[in-house]
N, C-alpha and C positions, 0 to 999 in steps of 0.2 A: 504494500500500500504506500502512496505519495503523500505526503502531506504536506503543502508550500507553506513557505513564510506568510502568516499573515498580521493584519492588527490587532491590536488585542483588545479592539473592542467589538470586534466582530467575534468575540469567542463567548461560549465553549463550539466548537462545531458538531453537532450529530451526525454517525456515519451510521447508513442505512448497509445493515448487513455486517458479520462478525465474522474474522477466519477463526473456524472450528476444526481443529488439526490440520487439517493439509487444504481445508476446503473451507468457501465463502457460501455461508450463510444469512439467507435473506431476511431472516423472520425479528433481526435481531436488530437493537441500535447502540451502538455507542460513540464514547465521546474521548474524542483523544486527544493528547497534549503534546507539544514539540519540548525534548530535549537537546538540545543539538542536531542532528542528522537523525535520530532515534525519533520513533513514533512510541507514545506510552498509552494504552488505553485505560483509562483512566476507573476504578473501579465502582459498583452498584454501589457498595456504603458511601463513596463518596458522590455521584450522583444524588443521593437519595439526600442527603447534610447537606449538599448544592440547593436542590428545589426547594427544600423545608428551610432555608434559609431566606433563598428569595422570597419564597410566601408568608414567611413571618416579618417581614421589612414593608411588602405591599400591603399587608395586613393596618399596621400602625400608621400607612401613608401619613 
């Protein structure tokens, strides 16, 4: 998988579909981070502390 330079307020990106051992899976989304040249995908508990974050901040608008 490629994942270019971008801005960082255009983040996090969702990728539509996971490679699942050797093979890419559609059913799936994730969301991944640049390290340097490395692609990191970024884990469900931390997804999950992301959203419930954002919605406890829009909550208190």
């Amino acid at each position: 998988m490629s994942l270019p330079a971008q801005e960082e307020e255009l983040k996090p990106f969702l990728v539509h579909g996971a490679i699942v051992g050797d093979r890419v899976e559609g059913a799936y989304i994730s969301i991944v981070r640049r390290s340097g040249e490395d692609s990191i995908p970024i884990t469900v508990a931390q997804i999950h502390s992301t959203l419930a974050a954002g919605r406890a901040l829009l909550r208190r608008g």
